[in-house]
C-alpha positions as CSV (number, residue, x, y, z in Angstrom):
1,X,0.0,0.0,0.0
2,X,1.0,3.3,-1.1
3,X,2.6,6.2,1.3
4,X,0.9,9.3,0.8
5,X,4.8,10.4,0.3
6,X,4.9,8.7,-2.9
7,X,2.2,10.9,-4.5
8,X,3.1,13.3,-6.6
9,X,1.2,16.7,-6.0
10,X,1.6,19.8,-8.8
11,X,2.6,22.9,-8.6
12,X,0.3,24.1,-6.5
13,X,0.3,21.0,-4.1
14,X,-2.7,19.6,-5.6
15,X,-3.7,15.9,-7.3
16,X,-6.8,15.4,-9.3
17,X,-9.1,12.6,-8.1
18,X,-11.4,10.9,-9.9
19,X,-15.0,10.1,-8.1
20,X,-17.0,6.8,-9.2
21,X,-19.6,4.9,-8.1
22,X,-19.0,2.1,-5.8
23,X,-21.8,-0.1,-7.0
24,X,-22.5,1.2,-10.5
25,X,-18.6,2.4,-11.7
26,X,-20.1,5.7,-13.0
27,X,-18.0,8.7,-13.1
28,X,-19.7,11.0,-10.3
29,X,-17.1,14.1,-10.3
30,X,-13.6,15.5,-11.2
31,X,-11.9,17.6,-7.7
32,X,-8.8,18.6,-6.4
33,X,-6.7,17.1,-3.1
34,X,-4.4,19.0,-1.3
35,X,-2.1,16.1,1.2
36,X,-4.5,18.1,4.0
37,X,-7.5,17.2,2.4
38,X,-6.3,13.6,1.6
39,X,-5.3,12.9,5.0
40,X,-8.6,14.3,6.2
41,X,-10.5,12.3,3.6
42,X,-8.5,9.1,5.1
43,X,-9.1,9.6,8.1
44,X,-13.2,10.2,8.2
45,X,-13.5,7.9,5.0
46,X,-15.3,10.8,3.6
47,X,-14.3,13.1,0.9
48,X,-12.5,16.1,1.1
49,X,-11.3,17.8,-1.2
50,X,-9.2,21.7,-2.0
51,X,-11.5,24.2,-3.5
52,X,-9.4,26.1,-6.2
53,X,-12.1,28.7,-6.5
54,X,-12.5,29.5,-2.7
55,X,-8.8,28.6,-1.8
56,X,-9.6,26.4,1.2
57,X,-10.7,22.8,1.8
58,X,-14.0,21.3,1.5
59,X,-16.0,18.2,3.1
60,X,-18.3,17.2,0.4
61,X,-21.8,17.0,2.1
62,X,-20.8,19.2,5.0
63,X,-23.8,21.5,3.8
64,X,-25.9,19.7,1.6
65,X,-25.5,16.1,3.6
66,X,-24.4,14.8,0.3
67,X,-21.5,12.8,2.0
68,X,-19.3,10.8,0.1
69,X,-17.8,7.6,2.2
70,X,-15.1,5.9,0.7
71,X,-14.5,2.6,-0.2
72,X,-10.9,2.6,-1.7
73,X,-8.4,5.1,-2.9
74,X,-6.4,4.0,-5.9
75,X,-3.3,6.0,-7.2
76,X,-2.4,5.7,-11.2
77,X,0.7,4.4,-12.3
78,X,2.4,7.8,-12.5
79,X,1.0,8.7,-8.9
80,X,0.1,11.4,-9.8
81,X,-3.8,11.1,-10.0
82,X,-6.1,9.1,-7.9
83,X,-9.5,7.3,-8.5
84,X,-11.6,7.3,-5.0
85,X,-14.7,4.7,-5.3
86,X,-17.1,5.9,-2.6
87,X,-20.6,5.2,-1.5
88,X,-22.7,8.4,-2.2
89,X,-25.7,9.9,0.0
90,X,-27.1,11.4,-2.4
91,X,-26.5,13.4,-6.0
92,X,-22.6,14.7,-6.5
93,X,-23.3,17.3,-8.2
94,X,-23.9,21.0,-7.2
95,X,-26.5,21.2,-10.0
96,X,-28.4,18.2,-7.9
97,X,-27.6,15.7,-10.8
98,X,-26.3,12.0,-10.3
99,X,-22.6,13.1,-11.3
100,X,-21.4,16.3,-12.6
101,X,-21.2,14.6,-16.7
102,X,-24.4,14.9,-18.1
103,X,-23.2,17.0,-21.2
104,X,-22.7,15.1,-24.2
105,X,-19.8,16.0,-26.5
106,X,-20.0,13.2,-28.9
107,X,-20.8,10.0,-30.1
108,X,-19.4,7.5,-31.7
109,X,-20.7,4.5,-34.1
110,X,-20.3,1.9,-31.5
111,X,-23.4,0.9,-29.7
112,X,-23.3,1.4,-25.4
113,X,-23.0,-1.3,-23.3
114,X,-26.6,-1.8,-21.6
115,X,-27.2,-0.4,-17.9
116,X,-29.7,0.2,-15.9
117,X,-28.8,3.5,-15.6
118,X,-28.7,4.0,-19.4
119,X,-32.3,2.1,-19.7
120,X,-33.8,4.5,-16.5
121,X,-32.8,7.8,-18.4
122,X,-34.5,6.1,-21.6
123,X,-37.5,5.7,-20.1
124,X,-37.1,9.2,-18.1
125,X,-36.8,10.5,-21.6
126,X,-40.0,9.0,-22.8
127,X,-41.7,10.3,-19.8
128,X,-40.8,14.2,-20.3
129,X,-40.8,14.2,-24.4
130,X,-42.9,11.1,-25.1
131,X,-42.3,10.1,-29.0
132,X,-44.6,9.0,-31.1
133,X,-45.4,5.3,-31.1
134,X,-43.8,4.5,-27.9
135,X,-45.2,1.8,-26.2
136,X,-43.3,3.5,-22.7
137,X,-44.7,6.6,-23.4
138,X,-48.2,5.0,-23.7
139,X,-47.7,3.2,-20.3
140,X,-46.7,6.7,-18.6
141,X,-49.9,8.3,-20.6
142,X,-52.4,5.7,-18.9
143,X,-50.7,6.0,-15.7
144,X,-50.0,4.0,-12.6
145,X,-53.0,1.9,-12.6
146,X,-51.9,0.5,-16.0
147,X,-48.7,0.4,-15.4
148,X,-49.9,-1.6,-12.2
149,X,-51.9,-4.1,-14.6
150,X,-49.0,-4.7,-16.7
151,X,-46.8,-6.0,-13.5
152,X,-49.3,-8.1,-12.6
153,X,-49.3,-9.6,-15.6
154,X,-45.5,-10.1,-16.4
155,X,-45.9,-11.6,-12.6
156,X,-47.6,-14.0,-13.5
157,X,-46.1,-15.0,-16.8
158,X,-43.0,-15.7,-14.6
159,X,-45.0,-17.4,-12.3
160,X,-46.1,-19.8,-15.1
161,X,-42.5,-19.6,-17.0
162,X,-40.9,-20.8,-14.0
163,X,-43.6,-23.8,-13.3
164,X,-42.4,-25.0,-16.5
165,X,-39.6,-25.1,-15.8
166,X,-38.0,-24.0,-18.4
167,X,-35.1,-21.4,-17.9
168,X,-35.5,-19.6,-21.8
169,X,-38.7,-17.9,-21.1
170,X,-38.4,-17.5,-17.5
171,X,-35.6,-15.2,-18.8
172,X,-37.8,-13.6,-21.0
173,X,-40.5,-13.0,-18.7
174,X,-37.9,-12.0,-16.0
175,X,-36.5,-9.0,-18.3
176,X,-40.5,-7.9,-19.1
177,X,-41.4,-7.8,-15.3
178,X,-38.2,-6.0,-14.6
179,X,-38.7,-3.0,-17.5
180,X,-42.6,-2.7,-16.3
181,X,-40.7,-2.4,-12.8
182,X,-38.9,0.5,-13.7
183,X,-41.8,2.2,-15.2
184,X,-43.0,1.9,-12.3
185,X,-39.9,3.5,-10.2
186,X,-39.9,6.5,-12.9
187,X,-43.7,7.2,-12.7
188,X,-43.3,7.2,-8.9
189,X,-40.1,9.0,-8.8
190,X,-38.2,6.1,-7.2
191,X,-34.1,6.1,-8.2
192,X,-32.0,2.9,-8.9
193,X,-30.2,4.4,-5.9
194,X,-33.0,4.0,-3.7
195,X,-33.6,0.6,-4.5
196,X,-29.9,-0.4,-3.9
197,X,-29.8,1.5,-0.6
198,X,-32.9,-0.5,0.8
199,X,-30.8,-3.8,-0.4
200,X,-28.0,-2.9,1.2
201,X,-29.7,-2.5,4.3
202,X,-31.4,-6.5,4.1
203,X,-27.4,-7.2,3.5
204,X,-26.3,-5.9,6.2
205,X,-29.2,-7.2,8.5
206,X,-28.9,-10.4,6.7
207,X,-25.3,-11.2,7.7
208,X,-25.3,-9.9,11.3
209,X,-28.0,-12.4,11.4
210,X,-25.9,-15.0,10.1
211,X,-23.2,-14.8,12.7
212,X,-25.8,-14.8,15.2
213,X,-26.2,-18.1,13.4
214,X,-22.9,-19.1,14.0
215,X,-22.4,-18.1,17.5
């Protein structure tokens, strides 16, 4: 493990670090360390970083209660950058955004990797400029009550899938359940992030129960 010696800091006595996502890898911001802020950071596994603009260091969260608690600190092979993977409170961004890269520059021929997070801003998308034709934007047109129907009835096409026994279509049915799901969480305003908080929480209940177990 790395000294904080063996980090090379510029001119000014700064090193950029790189915010992502524990859990989903996404890029969340682009800040500044000073060694203060770094040993700070370190030592309350929360981010903090050296404000170039205001000249003085800065606890992300310590207003908004955005806090950012790390997971890891990674240095690049120069040492002269770092990547800090962190588990976020809430948005990143000053704007109130998920991370501060929502701009796009450019795009190139080759087609994006599926996410959820790519699929959710689809299906925002359809919500605020429904298309024409869209079978999404006609579920958010109806409403909750149909989108309502719909789970019920990918339900139960699981249900019977599954019965069968046979893997193919319970796969299929599986992926239609979970798009009418997050529908759903878009209609209601309900974030991926809210959804993998709540796990976490049954995770961590679910193994202090297990050593209970094995007391």
């Amino acid at each position: 493990m790395l000294n904080i010696d063996e980090l090379t800091f510029d001119h000014r006595g700064l090193i950029p670090a790189i915010v992502i996502d524990s859990q989903t890898k996404k890029v969340l911001t682009l800040a500044y360390m000073s060694r203060e802020s770094l040993e700070i950071s370190m030592e309350k596994d929360m981010t903090c970083f050296f404000s170039r603009s205001r000249q003085e260091l800065w606890l992300k969260g310590e207003t908004s209660g955005n806090y950012q608690h790390i997971v890891s600190i990674t240095a690049d092979c120069d040492r002269d950058a770092l990547v800090v993977e962190v588990v976020k409170d809430g948005p990143a961004c000053h704007l109130g955004t998920d991370s501060c890269f929502n701009d796009l520059v450019y795009t190139g021929e080759t087609a994006p990797a599926f996410s959820y997070e790519g699929l959710m801003a689809l299906l925002q998308g359809r919500k605020d400029n429904p298309p024409p034709n869209s079978y999404t934007s006609y579920l958010f047109e109806k409403g909750t009550d149909k989108i309502l129907k719909k789970i019920g009835e990918e339900a139960t096409e699981v249900v019977i899938a599954a019965k069968d026994n046979d893997k193919e279509n319970t796969v299929y049915e599986l992926a239609d359940l979970a798009y009418h799901a997050m529908v759903l969480m878009v209609q209601m305003g309900i974030s991926l992030d809210d959804v993998t908080a709540e796990l976490a929480s049954r995770h961590v209940i679910d193994h202090k129960v297990k050593q209970e177990k094995m007391k």
